[in-house]
C-alpha beads as a LAMMPS data file, in Angstrom:
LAMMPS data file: protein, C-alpha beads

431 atoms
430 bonds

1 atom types
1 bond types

-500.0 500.0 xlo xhi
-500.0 500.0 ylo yhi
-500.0 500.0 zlo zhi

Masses

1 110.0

Atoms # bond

1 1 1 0.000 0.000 0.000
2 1 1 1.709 3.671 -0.640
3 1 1 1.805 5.913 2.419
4 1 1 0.864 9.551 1.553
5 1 1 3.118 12.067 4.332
6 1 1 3.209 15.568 4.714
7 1 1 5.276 18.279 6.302
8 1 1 3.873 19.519 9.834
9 1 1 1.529 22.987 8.601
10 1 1 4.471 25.393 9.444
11 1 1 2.396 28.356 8.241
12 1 1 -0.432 28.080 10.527
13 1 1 0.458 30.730 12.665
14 1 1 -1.664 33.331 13.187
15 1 1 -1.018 37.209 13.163
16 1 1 -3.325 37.462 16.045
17 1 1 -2.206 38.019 19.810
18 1 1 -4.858 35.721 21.186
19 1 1 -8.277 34.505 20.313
20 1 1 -10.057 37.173 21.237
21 1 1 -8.913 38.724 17.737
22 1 1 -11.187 36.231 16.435
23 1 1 -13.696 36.886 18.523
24 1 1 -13.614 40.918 17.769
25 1 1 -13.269 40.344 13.998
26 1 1 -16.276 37.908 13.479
27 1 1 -18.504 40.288 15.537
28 1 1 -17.308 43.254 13.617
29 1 1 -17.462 41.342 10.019
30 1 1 -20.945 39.119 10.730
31 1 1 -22.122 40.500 13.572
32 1 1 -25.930 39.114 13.234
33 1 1 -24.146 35.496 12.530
34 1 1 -25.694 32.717 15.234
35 1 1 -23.037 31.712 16.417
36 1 1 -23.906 29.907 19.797
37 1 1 -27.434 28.548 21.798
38 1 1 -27.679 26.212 24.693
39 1 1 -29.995 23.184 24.956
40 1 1 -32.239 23.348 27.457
41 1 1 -33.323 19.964 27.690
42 1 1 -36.344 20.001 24.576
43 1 1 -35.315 22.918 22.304
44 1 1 -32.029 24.878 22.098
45 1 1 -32.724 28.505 23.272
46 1 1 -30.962 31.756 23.649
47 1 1 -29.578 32.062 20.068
48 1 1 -26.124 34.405 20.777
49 1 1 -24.794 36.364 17.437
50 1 1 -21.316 37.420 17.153
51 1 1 -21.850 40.715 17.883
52 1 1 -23.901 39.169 21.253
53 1 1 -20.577 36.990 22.168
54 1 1 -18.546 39.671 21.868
55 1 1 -20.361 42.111 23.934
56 1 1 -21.189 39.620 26.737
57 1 1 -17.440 38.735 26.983
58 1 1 -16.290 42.408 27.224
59 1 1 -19.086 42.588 29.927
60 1 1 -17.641 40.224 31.739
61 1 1 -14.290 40.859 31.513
62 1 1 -15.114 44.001 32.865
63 1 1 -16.718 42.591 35.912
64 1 1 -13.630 40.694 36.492
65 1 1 -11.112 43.075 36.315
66 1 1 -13.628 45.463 38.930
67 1 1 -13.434 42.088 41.360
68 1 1 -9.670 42.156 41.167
69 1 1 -8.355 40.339 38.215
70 1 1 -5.424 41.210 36.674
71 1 1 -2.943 40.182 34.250
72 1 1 -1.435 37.437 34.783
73 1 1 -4.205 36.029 37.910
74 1 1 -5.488 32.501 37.508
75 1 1 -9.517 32.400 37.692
76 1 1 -10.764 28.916 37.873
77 1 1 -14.399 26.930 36.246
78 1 1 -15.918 24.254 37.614
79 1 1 -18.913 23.612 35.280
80 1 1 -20.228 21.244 32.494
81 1 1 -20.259 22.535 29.214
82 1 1 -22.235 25.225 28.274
83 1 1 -22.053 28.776 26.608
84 1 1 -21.384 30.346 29.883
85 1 1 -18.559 28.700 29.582
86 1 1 -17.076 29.780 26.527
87 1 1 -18.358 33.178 27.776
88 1 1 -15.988 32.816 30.738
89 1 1 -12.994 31.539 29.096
90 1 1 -12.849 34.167 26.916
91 1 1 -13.401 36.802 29.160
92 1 1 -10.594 35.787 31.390
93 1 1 -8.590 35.853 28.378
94 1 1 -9.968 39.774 27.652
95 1 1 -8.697 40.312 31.004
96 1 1 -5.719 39.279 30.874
97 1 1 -5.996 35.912 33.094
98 1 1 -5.368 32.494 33.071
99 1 1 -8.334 29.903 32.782
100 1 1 -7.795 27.010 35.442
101 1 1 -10.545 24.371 33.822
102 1 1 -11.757 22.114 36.901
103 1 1 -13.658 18.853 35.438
104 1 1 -17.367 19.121 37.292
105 1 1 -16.633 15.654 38.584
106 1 1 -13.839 16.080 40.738
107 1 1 -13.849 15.284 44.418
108 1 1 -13.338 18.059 47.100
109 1 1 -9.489 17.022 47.475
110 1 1 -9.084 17.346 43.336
111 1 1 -10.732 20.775 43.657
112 1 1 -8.148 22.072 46.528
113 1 1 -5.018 21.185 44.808
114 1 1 -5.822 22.357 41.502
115 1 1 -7.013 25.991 43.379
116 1 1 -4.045 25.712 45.281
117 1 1 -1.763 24.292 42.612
118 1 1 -2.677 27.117 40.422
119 1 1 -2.893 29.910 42.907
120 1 1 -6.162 30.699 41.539
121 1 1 -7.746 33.897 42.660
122 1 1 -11.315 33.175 42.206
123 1 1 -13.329 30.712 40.547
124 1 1 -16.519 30.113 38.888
125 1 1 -18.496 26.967 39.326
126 1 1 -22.059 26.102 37.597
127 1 1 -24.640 25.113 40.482
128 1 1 -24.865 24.557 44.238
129 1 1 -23.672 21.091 44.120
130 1 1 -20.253 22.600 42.450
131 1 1 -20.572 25.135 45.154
132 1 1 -20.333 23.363 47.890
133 1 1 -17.373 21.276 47.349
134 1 1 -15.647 24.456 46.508
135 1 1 -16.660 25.794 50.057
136 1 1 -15.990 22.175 51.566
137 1 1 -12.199 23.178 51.030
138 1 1 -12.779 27.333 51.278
139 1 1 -10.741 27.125 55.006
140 1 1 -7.523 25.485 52.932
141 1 1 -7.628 28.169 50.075
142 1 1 -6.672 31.435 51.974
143 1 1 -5.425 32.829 48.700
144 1 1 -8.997 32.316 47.017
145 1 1 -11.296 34.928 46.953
146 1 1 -14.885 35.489 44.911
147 1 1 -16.731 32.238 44.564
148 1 1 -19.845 32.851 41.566
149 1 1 -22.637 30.223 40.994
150 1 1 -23.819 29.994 37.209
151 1 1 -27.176 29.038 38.263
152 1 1 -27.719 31.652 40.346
153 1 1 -26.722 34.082 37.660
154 1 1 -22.654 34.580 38.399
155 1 1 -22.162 35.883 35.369
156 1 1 -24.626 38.892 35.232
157 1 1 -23.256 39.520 39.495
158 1 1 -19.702 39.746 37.528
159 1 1 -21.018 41.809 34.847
160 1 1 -22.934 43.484 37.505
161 1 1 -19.564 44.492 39.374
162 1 1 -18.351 46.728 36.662
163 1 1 -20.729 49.818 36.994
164 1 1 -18.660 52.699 38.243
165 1 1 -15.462 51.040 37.934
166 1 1 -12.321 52.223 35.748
167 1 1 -11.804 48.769 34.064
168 1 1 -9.810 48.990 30.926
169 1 1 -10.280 45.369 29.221
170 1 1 -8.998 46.734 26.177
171 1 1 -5.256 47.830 27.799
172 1 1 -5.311 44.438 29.801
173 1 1 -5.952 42.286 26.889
174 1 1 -3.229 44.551 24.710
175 1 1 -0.722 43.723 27.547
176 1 1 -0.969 39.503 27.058
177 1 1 1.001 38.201 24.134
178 1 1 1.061 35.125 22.176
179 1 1 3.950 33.674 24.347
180 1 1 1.766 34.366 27.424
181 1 1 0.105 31.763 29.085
182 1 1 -3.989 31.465 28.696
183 1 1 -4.592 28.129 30.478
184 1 1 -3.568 25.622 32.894
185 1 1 -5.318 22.141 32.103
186 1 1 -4.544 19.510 35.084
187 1 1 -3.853 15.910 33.783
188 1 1 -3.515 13.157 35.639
189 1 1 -0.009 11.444 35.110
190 1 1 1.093 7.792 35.722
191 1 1 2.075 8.930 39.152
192 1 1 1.808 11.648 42.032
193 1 1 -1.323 14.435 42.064
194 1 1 -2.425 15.748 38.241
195 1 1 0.114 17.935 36.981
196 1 1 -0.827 21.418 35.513
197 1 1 -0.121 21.959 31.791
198 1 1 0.362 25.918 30.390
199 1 1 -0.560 26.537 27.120
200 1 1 0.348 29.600 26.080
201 1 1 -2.145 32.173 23.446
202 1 1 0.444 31.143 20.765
203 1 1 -0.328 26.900 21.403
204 1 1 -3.804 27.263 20.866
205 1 1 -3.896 29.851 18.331
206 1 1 -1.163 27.240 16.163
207 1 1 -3.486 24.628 16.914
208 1 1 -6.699 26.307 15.788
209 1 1 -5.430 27.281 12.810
210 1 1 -3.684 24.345 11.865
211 1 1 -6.512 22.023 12.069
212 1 1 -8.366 24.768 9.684
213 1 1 -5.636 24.409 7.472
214 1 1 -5.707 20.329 7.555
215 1 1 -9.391 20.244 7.215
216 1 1 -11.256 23.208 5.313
217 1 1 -13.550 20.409 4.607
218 1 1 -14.743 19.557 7.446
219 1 1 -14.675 23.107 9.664
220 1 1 -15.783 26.110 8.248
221 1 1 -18.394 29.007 8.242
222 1 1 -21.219 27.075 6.890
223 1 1 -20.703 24.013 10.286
224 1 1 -22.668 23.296 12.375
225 1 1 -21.677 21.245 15.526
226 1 1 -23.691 20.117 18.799
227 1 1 -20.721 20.483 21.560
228 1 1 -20.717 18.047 24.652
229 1 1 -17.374 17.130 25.598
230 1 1 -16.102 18.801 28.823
231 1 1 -14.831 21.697 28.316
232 1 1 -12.005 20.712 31.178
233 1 1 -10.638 18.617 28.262
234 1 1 -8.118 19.941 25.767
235 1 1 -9.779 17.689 22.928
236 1 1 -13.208 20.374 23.338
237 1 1 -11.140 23.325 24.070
238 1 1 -9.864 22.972 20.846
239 1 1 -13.057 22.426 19.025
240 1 1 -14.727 25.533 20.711
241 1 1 -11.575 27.702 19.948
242 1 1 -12.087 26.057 15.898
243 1 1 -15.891 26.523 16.122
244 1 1 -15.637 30.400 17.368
245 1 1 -12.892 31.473 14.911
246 1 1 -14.875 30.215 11.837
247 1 1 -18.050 31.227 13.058
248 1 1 -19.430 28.380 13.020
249 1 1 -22.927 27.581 14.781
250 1 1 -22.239 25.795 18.860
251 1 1 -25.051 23.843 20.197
252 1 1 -23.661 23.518 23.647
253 1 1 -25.385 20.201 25.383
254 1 1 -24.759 19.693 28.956
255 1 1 -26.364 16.689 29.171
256 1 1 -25.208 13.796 27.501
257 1 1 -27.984 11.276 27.832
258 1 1 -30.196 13.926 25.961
259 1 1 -27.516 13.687 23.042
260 1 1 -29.492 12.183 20.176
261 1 1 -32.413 14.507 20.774
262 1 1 -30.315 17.668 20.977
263 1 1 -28.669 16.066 17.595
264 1 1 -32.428 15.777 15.586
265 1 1 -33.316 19.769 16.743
266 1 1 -29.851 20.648 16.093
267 1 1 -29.094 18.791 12.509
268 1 1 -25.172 19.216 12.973
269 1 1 -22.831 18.073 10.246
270 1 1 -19.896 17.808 12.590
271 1 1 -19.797 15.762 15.934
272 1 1 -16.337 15.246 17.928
273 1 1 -16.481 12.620 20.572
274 1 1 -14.879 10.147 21.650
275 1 1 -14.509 6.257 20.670
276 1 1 -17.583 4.966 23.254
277 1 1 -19.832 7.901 21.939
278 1 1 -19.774 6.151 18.805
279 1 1 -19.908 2.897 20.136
280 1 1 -22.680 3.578 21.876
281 1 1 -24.685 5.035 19.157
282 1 1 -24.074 1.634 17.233
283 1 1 -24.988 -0.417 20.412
284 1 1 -28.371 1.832 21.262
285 1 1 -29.123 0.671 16.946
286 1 1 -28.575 -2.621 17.524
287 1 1 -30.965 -2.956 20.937
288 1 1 -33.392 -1.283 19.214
289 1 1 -33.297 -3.524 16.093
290 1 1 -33.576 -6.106 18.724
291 1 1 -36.295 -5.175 20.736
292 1 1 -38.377 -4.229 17.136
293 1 1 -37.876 -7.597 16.273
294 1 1 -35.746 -6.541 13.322
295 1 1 -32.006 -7.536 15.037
296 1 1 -30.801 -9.973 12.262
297 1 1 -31.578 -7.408 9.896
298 1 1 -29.219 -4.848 11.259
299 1 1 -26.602 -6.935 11.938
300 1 1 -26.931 -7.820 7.696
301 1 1 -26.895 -3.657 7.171
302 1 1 -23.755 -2.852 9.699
303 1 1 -21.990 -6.246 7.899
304 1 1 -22.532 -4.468 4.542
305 1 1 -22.004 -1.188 5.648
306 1 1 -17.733 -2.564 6.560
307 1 1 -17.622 -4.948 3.465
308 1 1 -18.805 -1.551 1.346
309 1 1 -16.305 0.880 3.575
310 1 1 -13.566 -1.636 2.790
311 1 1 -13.799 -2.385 -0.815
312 1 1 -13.747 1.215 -1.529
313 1 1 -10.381 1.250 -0.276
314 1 1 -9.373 -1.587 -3.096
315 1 1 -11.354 0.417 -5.662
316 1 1 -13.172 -2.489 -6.126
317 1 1 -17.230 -3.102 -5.141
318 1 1 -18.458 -6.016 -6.864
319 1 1 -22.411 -5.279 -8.270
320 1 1 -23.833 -7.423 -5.904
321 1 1 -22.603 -5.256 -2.767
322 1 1 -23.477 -1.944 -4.494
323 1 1 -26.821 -3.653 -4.511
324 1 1 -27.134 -4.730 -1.191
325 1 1 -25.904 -1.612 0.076
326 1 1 -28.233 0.490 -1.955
327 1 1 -31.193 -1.289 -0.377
328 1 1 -29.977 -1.033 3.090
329 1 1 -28.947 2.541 2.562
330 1 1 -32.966 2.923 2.461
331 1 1 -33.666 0.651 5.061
332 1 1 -31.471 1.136 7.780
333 1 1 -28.674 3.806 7.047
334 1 1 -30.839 6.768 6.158
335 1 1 -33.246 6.364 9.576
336 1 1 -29.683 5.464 11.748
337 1 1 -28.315 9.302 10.078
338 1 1 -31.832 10.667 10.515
339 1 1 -31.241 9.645 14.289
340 1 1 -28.067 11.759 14.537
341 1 1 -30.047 14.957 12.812
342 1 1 -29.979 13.985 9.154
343 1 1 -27.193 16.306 8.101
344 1 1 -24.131 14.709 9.962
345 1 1 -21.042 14.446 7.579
346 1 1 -18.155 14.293 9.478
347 1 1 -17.250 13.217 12.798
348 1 1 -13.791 13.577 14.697
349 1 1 -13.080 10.284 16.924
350 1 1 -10.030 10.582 19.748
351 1 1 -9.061 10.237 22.882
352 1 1 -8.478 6.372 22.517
353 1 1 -8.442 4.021 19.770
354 1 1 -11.893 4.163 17.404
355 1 1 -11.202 0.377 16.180
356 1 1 -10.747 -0.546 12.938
357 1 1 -14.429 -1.905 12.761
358 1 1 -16.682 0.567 14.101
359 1 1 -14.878 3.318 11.664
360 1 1 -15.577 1.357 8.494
361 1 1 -19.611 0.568 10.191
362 1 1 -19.958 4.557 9.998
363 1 1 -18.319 5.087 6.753
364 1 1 -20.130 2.423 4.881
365 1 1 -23.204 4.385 6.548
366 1 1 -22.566 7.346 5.206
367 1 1 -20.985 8.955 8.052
368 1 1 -16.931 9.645 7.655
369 1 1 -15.190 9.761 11.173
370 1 1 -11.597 10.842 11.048
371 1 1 -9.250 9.926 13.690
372 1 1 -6.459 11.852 15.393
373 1 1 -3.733 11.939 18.222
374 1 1 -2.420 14.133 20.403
375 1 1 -2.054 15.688 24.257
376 1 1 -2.964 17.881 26.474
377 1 1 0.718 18.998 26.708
378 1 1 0.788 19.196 22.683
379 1 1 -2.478 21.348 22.833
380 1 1 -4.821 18.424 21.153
381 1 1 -3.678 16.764 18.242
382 1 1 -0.479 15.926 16.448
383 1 1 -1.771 13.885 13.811
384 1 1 -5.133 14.168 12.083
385 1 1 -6.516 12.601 9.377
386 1 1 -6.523 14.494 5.858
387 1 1 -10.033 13.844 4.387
388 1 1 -8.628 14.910 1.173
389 1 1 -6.715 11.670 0.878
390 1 1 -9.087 9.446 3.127
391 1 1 -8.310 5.884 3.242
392 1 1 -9.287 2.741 5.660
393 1 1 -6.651 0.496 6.514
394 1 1 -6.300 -2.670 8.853
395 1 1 -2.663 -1.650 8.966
396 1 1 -1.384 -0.291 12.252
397 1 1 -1.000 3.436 12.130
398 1 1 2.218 4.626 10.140
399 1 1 2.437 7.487 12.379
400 1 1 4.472 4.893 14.302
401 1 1 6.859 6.269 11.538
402 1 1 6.080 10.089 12.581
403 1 1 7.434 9.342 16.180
404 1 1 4.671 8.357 18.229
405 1 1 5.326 6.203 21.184
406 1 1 5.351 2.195 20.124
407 1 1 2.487 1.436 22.923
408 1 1 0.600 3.779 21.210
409 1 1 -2.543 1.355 19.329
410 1 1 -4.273 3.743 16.874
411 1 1 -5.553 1.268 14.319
412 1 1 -6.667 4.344 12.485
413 1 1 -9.221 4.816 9.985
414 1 1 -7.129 6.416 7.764
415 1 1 -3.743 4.826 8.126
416 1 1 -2.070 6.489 5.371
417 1 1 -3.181 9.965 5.485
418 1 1 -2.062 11.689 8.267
419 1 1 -1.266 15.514 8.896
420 1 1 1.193 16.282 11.214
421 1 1 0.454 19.366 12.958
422 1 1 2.674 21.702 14.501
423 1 1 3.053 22.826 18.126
424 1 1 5.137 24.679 20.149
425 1 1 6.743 23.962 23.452
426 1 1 4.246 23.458 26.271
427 1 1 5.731 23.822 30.260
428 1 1 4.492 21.947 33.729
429 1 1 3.659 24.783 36.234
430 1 1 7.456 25.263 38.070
431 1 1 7.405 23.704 41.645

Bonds

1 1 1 2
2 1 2 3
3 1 3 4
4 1 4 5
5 1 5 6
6 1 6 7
7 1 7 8
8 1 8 9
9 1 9 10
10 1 10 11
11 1 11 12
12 1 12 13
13 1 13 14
14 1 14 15
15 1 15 16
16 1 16 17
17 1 17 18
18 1 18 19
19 1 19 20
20 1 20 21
21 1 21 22
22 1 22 23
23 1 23 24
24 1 24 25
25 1 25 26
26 1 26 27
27 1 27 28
28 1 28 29
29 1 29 30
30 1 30 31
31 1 31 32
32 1 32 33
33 1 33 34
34 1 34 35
35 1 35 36
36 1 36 37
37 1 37 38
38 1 38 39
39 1 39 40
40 1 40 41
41 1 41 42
42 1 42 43
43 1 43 44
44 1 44 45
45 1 45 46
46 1 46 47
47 1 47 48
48 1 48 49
49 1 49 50
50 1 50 51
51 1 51 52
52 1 52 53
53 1 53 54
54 1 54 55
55 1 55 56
56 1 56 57
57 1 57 58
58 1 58 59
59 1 59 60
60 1 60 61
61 1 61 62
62 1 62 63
63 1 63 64
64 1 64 65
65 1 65 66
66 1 66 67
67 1 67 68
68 1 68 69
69 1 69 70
70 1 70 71
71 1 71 72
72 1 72 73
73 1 73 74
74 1 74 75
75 1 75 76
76 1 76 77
77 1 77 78
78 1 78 79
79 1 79 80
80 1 80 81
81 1 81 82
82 1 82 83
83 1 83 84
84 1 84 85
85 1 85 86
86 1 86 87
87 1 87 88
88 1 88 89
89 1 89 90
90 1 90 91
91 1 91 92
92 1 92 93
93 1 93 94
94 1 94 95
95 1 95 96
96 1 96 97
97 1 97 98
98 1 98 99
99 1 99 100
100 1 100 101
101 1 101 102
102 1 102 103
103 1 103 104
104 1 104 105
105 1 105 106
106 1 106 107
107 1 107 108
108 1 108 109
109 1 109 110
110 1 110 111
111 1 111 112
112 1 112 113
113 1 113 114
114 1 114 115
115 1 115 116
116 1 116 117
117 1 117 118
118 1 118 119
119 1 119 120
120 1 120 121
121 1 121 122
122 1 122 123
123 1 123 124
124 1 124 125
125 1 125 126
126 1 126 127
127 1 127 128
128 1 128 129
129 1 129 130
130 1 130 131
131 1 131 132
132 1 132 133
133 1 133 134
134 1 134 135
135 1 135 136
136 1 136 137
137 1 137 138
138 1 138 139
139 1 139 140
140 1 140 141
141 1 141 142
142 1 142 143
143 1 143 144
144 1 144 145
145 1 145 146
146 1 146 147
147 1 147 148
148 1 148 149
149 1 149 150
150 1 150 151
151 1 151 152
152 1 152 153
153 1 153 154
154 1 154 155
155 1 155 156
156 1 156 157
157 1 157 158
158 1 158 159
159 1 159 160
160 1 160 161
161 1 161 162
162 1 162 163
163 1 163 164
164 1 164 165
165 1 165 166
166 1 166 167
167 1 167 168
168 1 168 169
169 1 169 170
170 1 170 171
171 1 171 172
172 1 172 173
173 1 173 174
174 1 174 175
175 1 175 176
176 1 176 177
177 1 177 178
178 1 178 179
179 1 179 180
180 1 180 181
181 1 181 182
182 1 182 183
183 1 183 184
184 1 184 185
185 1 185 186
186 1 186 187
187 1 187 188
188 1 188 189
189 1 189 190
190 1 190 191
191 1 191 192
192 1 192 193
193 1 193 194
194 1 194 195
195 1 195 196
196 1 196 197
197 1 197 198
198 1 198 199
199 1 199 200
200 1 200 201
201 1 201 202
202 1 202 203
203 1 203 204
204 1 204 205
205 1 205 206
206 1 206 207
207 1 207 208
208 1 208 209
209 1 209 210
210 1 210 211
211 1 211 212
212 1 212 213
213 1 213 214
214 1 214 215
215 1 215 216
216 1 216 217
217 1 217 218
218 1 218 219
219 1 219 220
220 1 220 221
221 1 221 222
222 1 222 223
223 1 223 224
224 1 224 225
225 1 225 226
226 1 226 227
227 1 227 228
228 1 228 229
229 1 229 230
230 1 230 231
231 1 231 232
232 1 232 233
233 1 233 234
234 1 234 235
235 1 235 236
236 1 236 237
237 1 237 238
238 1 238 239
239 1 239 240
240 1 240 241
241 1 241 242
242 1 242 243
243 1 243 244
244 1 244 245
245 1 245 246
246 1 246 247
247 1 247 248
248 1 248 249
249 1 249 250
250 1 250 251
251 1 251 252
252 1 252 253
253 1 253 254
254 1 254 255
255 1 255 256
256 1 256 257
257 1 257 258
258 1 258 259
259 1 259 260
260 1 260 261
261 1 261 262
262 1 262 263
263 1 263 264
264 1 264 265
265 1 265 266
266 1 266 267
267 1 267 268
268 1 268 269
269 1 269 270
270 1 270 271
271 1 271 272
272 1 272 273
273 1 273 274
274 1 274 275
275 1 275 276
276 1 276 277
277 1 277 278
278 1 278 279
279 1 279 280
280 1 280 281
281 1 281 282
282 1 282 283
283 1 283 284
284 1 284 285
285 1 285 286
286 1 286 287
287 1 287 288
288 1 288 289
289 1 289 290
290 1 290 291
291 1 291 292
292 1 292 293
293 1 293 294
294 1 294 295
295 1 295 296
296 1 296 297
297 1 297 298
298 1 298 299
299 1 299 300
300 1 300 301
301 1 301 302
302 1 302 303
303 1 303 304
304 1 304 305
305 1 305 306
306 1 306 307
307 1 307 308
308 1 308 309
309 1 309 310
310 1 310 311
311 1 311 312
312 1 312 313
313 1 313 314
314 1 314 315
315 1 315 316
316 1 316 317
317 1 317 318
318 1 318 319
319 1 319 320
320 1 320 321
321 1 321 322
322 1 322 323
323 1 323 324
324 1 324 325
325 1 325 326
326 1 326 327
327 1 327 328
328 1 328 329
329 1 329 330
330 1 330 331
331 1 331 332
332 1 332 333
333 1 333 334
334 1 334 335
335 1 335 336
336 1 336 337
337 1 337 338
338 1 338 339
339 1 339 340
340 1 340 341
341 1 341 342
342 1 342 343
343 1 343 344
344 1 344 345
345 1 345 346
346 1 346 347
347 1 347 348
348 1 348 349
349 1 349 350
350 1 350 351
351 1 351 352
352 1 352 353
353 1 353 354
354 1 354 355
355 1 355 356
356 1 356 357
357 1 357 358
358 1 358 359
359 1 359 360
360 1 360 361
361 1 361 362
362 1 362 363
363 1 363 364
364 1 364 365
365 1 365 366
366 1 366 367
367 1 367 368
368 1 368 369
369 1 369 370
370 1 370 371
371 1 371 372
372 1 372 373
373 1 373 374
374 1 374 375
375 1 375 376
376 1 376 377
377 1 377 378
378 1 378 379
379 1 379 380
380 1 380 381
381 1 381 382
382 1 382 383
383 1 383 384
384 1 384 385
385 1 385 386
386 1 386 387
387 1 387 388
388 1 388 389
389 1 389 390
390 1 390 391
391 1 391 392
392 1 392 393
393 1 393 394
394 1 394 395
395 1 395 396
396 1 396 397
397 1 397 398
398 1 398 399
399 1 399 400
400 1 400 401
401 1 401 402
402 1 402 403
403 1 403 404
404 1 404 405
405 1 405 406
406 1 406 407
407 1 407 408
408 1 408 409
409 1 409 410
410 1 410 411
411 1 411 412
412 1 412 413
413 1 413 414
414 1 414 415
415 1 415 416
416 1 416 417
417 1 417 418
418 1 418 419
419 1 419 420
420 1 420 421
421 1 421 422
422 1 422 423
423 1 423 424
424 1 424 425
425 1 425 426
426 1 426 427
427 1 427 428
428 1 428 429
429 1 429 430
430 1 430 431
């Protein structure tokens, strides 16, 4: 088989100091553009336009700096994912800070060393629950000052906190550089308490736009994306920061198990999840094949699906297959993508090993997922697969040739058209 390579995108990097040039120049170029809504549990609501994102970051950037934030401070988040926090990330950013993600799962002692880890000067957490394991540590965080609820409307008491003050979010942000730092993500190592990661402006902005580059395809001004990874995570950091500079349209979902039915209101054509998202959306087909009586059918339609995926890749699909995969394409594959909103395309697997399988099932169904693999400390991905050379493979990942680790098992989908994409030097948080 020939192996297709190519150079890491060297010329990625941005002219912009941070994000928040993105930010400024899609609300000044589209500022009526949707560009964000949250679902509320039947309906997304609360359509945001760029100029609307814009304005509510400023707002609260401003209420920040009034509170005490300066450049340089570390404010922290404790929430699920939501548009409040995108809202908050970015105006930490406008102000100069350093977001401190905090996954909404972790357990009072988690929550004290990453606050006192990070020296974080305040932090924002989503409801009451959040809220009180923050306070079940407040006595061992003397350094930690303002605690806001999101439920109990944080963000407008933030906003609120700017009347009558002097705040100039405009010098703070112009005094942050792309070599300064914008976030500390905590990861937990093969040893010891989870180490704090810095990515600097500069990591993420290389990263945004070097995905763009590696996948005009796939991410642009005309996607559309239901967003439901935690936000804690580098993998959805990315995405939003992808999403938001091509003004693309977020449906933030906070709640996973509502998923599919955010998906059908929402009609994305881009998903990224990880490997047991996917697996369960086959698994949830299959029990309800089952239960309808119609299981042996299915498990004919996914069978065909990875024979169709797979001769594709020889360039040869005998008549017969074509055939069979026509008439399941009517039967099966069109109400499984009509499941997932209709209009899904593309979807972005990592985090773990997609299997060789369960890529071709989607791609024989209509649905391409591409595969990548990175770090936190390499700000998401290294290598991503080029859907402009897309080809499935049983062959172990030649990336194994691009300096990956030898325990690494990607068993891509797309063994022999990787991207390598550039990053520059990450740094622990010094003792």
């Amino acid at each position: 088989m020939s192996e297709t390579r190519s150079e890491p995108l060297l010329n990625a990097r941005p002219s912009w100091r941070t994000l928040i040039d993105a930010v400024s120049a899609n609300a000044a170029s589209h500022p009526e553009t949707v560009v964000a809504e949250q679902w509320d549990g039947s309906a997304f609501v609360n359509q945001v336009t760029a100029k609307g994102l814009y304005q509510h970051v400023r707002s609260v950037a401003a209420g920040l700096m009034a509170a005490g934030v300066r450049p340089g401070d570390r404010v922290g988040i404790m929430s699920r994912t939501r548009y409040e926090w995108t809202v908050l990330d970015l105006a930490i950013w406008h102000a100069g800070g350093v977001t401190v993600p905090i996954y909404e799962t972790s357990s009072a002692d988690q929550v004290r060393w990453i606050l006192t880890d990070s020296k974080a000067l305040c932090v924002v957490v989503e409801d009451a629950q959040m809220r009180a394991t923050v306070d079940s540590v407040r006595a061992d965080l003397p350094g930690l000052g303002a605690v806001w609820t999101i439920a109990d409307g944080g963000l407008d008491t933030i906003a609120g906190l700017a009347a009558g003050s002097s705040a100039d979010v405009d010098a703070a942000l112009a005094s942050r550089g792309p070599e300064d730092p914008a976030t500390i993500i905590y990861t937990s190592g093969t040893t010891g308490r989870p180490k704090g990661c810095v990515l600097t402006h500069s990591n993420l902005m290389f990263e945004t736009h070097s995905v763009l580059e590696a996948e005009p395809t796939v991410v642009n001004e005309h996607t559309t994306s239901v967003l439901f990874l935690p936000l804690a995570h580098v993998f959805a950091r990315i995405l939003q920061a992808v999403l938001i500079t091509t003004r693309a349209r977020i449906g933030y979902c906070s709640d996973t198990a509502a998923l599919t039915n955010a998906m059908q209101v929402m009609q994305p054509s881009l998903i990224v999840a990880v490997p047991r998202v996917f697996e369960k959306l086959i698994n949830t087909a299959t029990q309800r094949a089952t239960q309808a009586g119609k299981g042996a059918l299915f498990e004919k339609a996914l069978n065909t699906a990875i024979a169709f995926s797979r001769a594709q890749d020889t360039g040869s699909v005998g008549l017969a297959l074509r055939l069979k995969h026509a008439v399941f394409s009517r039967l099966v594959y069109g109400k499984l993508r009509a499941t997932l909103g209709g209009k899904l395309q593309w979807a972005v697997s990592g985090g773990a090993p997609l299997g060789e399988r369960l890529g071709h099932a989607f791609r024989g169904m209509g649905i391409t997922v591409l595969e990548g693999y990175g770090l936190t400390e390499t700000t998401a991905a290294t290598q991503v697969v080029r859907e402009s050379k897309l080809a499935a493979s049983d062959e172990q990942c030649p990336a194994r040739r691009c300096g990956l680790p030898t325990m690494v098992k990607c068993n891509c989908l797309a063994a022999t058209s990787f991207a390598s994409i550039g990053t520059t030097q990450k740094r622990l948080v010094p003792p």
